[in-house]
C-alpha positions as CSV (number, residue, x, y, z in Angstrom):
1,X,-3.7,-19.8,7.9
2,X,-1.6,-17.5,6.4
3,X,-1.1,-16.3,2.8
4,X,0.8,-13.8,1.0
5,X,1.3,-12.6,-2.3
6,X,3.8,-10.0,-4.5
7,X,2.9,-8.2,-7.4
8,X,4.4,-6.0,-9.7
9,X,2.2,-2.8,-10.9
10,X,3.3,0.4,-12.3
11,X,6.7,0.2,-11.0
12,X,5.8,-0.4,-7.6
13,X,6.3,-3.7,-5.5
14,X,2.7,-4.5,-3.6
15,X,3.1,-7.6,-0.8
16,X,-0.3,-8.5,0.7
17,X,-0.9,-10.7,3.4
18,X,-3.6,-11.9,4.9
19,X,-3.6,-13.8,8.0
20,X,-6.5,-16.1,10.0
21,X,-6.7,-17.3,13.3
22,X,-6.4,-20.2,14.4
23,X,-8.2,-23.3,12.4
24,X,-9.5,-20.6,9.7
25,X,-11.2,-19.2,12.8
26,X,-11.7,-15.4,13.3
27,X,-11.1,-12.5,12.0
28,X,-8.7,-11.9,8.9
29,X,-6.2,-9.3,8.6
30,X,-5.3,-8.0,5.3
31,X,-1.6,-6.4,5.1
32,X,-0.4,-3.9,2.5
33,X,3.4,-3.3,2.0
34,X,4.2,-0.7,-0.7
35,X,7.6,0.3,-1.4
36,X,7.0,4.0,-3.4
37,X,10.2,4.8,-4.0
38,X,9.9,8.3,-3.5
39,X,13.2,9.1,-4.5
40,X,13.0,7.4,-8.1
41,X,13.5,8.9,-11.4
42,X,9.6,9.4,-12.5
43,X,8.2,10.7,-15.7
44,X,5.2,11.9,-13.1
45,X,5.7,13.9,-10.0
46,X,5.7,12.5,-6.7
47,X,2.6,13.5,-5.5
48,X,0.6,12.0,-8.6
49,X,2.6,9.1,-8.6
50,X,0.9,8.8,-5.1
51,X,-2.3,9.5,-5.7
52,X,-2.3,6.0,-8.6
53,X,-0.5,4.0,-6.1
54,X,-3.0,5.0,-3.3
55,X,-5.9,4.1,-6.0
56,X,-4.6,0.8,-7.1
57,X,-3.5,0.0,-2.6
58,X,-7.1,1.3,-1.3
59,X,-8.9,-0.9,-3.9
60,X,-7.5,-4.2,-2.1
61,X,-9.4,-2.6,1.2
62,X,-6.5,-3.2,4.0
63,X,-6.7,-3.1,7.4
64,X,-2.7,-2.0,7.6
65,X,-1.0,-0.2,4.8
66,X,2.8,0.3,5.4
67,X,4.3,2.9,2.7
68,X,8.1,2.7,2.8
69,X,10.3,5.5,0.8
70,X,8.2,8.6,1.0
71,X,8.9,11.9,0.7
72,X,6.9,15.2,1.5
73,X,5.2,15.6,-1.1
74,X,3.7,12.1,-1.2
75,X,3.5,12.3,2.2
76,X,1.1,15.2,2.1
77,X,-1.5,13.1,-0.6
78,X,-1.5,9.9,1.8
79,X,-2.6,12.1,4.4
80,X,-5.5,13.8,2.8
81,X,-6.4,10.7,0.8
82,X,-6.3,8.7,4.2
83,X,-7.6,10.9,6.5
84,X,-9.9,9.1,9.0
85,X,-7.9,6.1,8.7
């Protein structure tokens, strides 16, 4: 079985899929795609821009997360904030 869905939060496009074997049998696998668009116009900085998307990402637990569009300073936040990952 497999199942995705899209949503729209903040300005930011989430897709989530989540994928079972075969016959609903074994594990799942929850997949997080986030476009962040670093490069946007933002009334917040980058780096706290990241640190809401990170919050509102982490909260749908995945087991990948995929973060397309990001520049330094976001890319410094997702690695302290994901650090053991």
């Amino acid at each position: 079985m497999d199942t995705q869905q899209h949503m729209r939060s903040r300005g930011m496009f989430v897709h989530v899929r989540r994928r079972r074997g075969a016959h609903g049998v074994g594990q799942e696998i929850n997949l997080v795609t986030v476009n962040v668009d670093g490069l946007g116009d933002y009334r917040t900085s980058p780096a706290d821009r990241m640190e809401s998307i990170l919050d509102e990402v982490l909260a749908l637990e995945p087991d990948f997360l995929l973060l397309q569009e990001v520049v330094a300073d976001m890319y410094a936040v997702a690695r302290r904030r994901l650090r053991g990952w």
